[in-house]
Each structure stands twice: as C-alpha cells, then as structure tokens.
C-alpha positions in Angstrom: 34.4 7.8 -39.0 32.6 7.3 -42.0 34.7 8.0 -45.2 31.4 7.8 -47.7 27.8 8.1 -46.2 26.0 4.5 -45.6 23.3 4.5 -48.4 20.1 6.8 -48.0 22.2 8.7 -45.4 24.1 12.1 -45.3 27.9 11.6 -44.1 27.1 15.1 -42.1 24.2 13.4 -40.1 27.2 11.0 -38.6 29.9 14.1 -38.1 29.1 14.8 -34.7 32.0 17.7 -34.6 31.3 19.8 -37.8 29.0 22.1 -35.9 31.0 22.5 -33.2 34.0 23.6 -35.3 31.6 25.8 -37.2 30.4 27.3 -34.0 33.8 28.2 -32.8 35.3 29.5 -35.9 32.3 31.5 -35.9 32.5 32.8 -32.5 28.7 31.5 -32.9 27.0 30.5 -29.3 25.9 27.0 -28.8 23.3 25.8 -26.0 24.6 23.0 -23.8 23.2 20.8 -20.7 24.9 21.3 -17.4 25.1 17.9 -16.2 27.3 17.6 -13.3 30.8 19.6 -11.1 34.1 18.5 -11.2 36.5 19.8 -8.6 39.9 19.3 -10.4 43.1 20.0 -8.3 44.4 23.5 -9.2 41.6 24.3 -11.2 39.0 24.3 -8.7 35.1 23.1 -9.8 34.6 22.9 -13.5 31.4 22.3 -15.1 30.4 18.7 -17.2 28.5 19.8 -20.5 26.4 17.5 -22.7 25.5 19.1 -26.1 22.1 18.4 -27.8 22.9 15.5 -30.3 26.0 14.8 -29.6 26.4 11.8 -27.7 30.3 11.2 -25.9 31.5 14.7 -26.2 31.9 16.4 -23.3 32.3 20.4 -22.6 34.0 22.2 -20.1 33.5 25.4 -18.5 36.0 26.3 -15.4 34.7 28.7 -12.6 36.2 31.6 -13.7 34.5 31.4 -17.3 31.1 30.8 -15.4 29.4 33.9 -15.6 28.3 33.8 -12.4 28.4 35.8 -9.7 31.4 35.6 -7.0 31.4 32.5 -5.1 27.9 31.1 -6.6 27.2 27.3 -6.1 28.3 26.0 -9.1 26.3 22.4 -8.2 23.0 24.3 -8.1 23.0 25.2 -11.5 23.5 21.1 -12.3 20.8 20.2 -14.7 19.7 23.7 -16.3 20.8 24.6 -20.0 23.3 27.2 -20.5 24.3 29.1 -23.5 28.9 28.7 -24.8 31.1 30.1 -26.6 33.7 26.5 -27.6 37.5 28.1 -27.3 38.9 25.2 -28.2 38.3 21.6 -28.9 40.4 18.0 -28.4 38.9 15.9 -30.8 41.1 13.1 -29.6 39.9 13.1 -25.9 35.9 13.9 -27.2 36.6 17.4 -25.3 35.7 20.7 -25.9 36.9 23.6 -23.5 33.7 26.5 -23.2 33.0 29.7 -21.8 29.8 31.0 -20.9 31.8 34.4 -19.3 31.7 35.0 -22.9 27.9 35.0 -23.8 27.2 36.8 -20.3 29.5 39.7 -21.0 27.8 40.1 -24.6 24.3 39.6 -23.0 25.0 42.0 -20.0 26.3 44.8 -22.5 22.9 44.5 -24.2 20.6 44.9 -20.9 23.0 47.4 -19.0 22.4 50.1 -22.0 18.7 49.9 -21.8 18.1 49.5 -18.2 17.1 52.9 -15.7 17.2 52.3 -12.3 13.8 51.8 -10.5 12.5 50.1 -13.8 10.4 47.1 -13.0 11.3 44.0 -15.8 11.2 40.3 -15.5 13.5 37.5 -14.2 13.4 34.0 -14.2 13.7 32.2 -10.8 17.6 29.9 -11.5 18.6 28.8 -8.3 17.2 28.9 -5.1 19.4 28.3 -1.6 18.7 28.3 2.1 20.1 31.9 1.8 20.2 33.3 -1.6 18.2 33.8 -4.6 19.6 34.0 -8.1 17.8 35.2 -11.1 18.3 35.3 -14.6 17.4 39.1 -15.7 18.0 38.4 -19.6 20.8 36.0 -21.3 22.2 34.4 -18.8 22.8 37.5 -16.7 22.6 36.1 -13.0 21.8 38.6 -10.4 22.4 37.2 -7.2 19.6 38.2 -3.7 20.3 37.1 -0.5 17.6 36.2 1.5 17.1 39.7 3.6 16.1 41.8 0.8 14.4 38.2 -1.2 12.1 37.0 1.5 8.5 38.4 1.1 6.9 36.6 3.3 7.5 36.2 7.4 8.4 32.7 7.9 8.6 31.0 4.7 11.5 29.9 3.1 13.1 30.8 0.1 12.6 27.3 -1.5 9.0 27.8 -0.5 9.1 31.5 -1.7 10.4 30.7 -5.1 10.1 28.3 -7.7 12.6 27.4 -10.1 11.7 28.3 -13.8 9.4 30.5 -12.7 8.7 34.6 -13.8 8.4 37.2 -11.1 8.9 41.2 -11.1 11.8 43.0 -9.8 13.1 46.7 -9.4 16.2 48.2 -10.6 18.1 49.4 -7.7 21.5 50.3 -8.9 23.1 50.6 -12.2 27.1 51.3 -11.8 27.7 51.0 -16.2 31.5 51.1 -15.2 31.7 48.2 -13.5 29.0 47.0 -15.2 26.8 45.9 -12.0 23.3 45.7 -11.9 21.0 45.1 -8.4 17.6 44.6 -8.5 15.3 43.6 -5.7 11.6 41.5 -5.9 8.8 43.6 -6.0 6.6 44.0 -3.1 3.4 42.6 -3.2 2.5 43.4 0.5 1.8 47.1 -1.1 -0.8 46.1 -3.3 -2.8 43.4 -1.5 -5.2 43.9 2.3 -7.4 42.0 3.6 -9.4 41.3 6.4 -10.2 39.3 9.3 -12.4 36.7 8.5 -12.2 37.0 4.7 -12.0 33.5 2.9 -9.3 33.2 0.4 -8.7 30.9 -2.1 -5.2 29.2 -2.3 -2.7 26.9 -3.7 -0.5 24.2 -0.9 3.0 25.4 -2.1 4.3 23.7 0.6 3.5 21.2 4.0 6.6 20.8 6.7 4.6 19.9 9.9 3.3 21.7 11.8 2.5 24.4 9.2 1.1 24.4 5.8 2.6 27.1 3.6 -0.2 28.5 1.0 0.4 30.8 -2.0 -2.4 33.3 -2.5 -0.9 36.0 -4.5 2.7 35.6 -6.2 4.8 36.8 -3.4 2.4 36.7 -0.4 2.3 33.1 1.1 0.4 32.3 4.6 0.9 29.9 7.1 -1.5 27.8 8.8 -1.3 25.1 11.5 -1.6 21.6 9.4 -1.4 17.8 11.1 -0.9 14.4 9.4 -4.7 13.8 9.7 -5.5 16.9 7.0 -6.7 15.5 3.9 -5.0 18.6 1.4 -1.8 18.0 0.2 0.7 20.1 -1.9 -1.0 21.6 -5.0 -4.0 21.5 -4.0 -6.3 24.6 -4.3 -8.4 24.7 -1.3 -10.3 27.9 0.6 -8.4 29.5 4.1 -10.0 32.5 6.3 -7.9 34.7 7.6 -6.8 34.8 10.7 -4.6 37.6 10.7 -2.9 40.4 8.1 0.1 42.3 9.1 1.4 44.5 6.0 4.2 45.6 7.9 6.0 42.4 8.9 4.6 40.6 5.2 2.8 37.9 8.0 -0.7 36.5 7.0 -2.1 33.7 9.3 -4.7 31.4 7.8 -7.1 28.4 9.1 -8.4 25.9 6.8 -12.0 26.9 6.1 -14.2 24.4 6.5 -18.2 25.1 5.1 -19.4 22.5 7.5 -17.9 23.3 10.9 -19.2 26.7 10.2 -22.5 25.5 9.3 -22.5 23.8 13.0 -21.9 26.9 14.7 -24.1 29.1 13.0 -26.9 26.3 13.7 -25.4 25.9 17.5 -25.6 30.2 17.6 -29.2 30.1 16.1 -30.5 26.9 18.5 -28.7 29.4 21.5 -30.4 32.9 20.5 -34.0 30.4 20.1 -33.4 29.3 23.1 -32.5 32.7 25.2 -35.8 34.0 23.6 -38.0 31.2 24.5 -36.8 31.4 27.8 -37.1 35.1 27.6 -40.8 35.3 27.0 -41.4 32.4 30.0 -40.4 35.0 32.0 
C-alpha cells in the first residue's frame, strides 16, 4: 500500500478497499460478477464474486444468502452480474463475505406492494434448464417456471424457447403478501396469432438439431420443420416457411421451407398439364 500517492496520481485511485468499506458501513448495494461455485464442506455451494475494478478481491455469497429460489442451480447463474450487500470483509485474505438475500428482500418488498394478480409486466429471461425457467421480474427477484406451465410451443425446448437476457410478458397468478410469494406464468401467444394452411411466413432459425429446424415467428410461437445437412440456412437466418399445419390447441405449427422456385416448377408443370388436357380435349 501506497503511503503518499505516486506523482500526478490520487492515493484513492490505488485503495482498492475504500469503497467497499464505504458500501458496507453504508448498508449501500454494490454490483458484482458471478464467476464461478464452490462446494465447501459444511457450507454447501458458495458463490466466487469479482467486483468491477478491483482486481484479487474476491466475494462470497453462501446458498442460503442467494436469493434464489429453493434448490435453484447455483452454477447456472455463473457468469451474470448480481447486485450485494458486503457483511463483512477480511482484508488480510482479499475476502469479503456478501449477501444478495439482502437486496432481493428489499427489491421484492418494493414489487409485492404494487403488483395485482392477473397484471401482465415484464421479466428478463436468467436461466434456462432442461426443465425450468427462471426470470428476473424486477431487482433480482427470481421467479422460478417449470417447464409444464413455460413451454409455449409443442416440441421445442426450453433452451430453444427462451433466450437468456431476453424480455418477454408474463401474468400475475398469485400474490400471497404474507409469505411474500409471487407466481406468474408466460403469456400466451397461441391466443393472439392463426394462420392458415398454405400461408408463407417469414422467420428467424432459432435453432437446428437434425432432423428438425426450430423457427421463431412470433415471440413465443416457434415451428418445426424437417431440415437435412444438405439445407443451406443456418441459425439466425431469416428465411420464408409455408405452413403446413396450425393447431391453437396443442401450441403446434408445422412448417416447410418455401422455396419460390420449386413452386414456380409446379405451377409451370400444372399449367403445361391443364394445356395439354385441353388440346387433347378439342382433338376429340
């Protein structure tokens, strides 16, 4: 540690620490990286913070001051910034023990006095597993889905279903302001959107896992067609589909790849037959 600044510096531009002991005599909230799990023996899995500018110190935030909900994969939030409140800090060992708990409960206080059930608000896609979905409804306040009530569309994955990072619409279906629980559920978009037999739509590739191609046309309503290794579209690609099939009911819309020239061919193969059944027809 510096005891007088270097010259043309500030000595607090080398304190890595002052803020942090600012922040928790403050009670102040601090944004930090989640960067990996620990599972430490009678502690269970413990989260590895990195704090913006701050190079060598290291935060900690145990399970039980997660703020999230029971038995949520603690490894899937790895990577995604988080919002602290520092509880204590060992300076020596470049430590600094965290709990996010803390920021939830003060966020969750917040939403759970507004919110009415049945109200439709935003959430931002967190985490996304093979059987649940977890959204962020405001400050941090996970709401965990499992895949029955999350998956919109018949067939696709969650991972394919959602995006991580991204915004989508969900319903307020239960408030309990004691235990201070809140459920919500997606929005259907299989209420909203029809369409026909025939119709071309334009869509985007969310996702290819042979032998179906997985396309996005309306947030929520994703179609499946038949794709082989010898199709030249690849993910993210915007590219025109017909339909095949619409079923509101079971959320299932088959597509095929619409291609201008095979349909060109047949309406020139139709025309050449209907020439040709007249021609013959006048012979006669």
């Amino acid at each position: 540690m510096f005891k007088i600044a270097p010259e043309g510096y500030n000595l607090r531009e080398f304190d890595l620490w002052s803020d942090l002991y600012d922040a928790k005599e403050r009670g102040t909230l601090v944004d930090a990286l989640i960067v990996r799990v620990r599972r430490i023996s009678g502690q269970g899995e413990i989260w590895e913070l990195e704090f913006p500018d701050k190079p060598g110190i290291t935060g900690l935030v145990p399970v039980s001051q997660s703020g999230l909900p029971e038995k949520s994969p603690m490894n899937e939030f790895v990577g995604q910034r988080v919002t602290v409140k520092i509880k204590s800090i060992d300076r020596e060992n470049d430590l600094v023990a965290c709990s996010r708990q803390e920021a939830v409960d003060i966020a969750l206080n917040k939403i759970i006095s507004k919110l009415e059930e049945n109200e439709v608000i935003n959430a931002v896609v967190r985490v996304v597993t093979r059987h649940n979905l977890f959204l962020d409804i405001g400050g941090g306040v996970i709401v965990r889905i499992n895949q029955g009530k999350a998956r919109l569309s018949d067939g696709v994955p969650l991972e394919v279903q959602y995006e991580v990072g991204t915004i989508v619409k969900v319903k307020v279906t239960g408030i309990n302001r004691e235990e201070k629980c809140i459920e919500v559920e997606p929005v259907d978009p299989w209420e909203i959107w029809e369409y026909n037999r025939g119709e071309v739509l334009i869509g985007r590739v969310a996702a290819i896992r042979e032998p179906f191609a997985f396309i996005s046309i309306k947030p929520g309503i994703i179609g499946r067609t038949a794709y082989k290794n010898t199709d030249k579209y690849k993910v993210g690609d915007i590219e025109e589909f017909q339909v095949v099939s619409f079923n509101r009911a079971k959320r299932h819309l088959h597509l095929i790849k619409w291609d201008t020239r095979r349909v060109n061919e047949r309406r020139r193969e139709r025309a050449k037959s209907k020439t040709k059944r007249a021609t013959i027809g006048n012979e006669g």
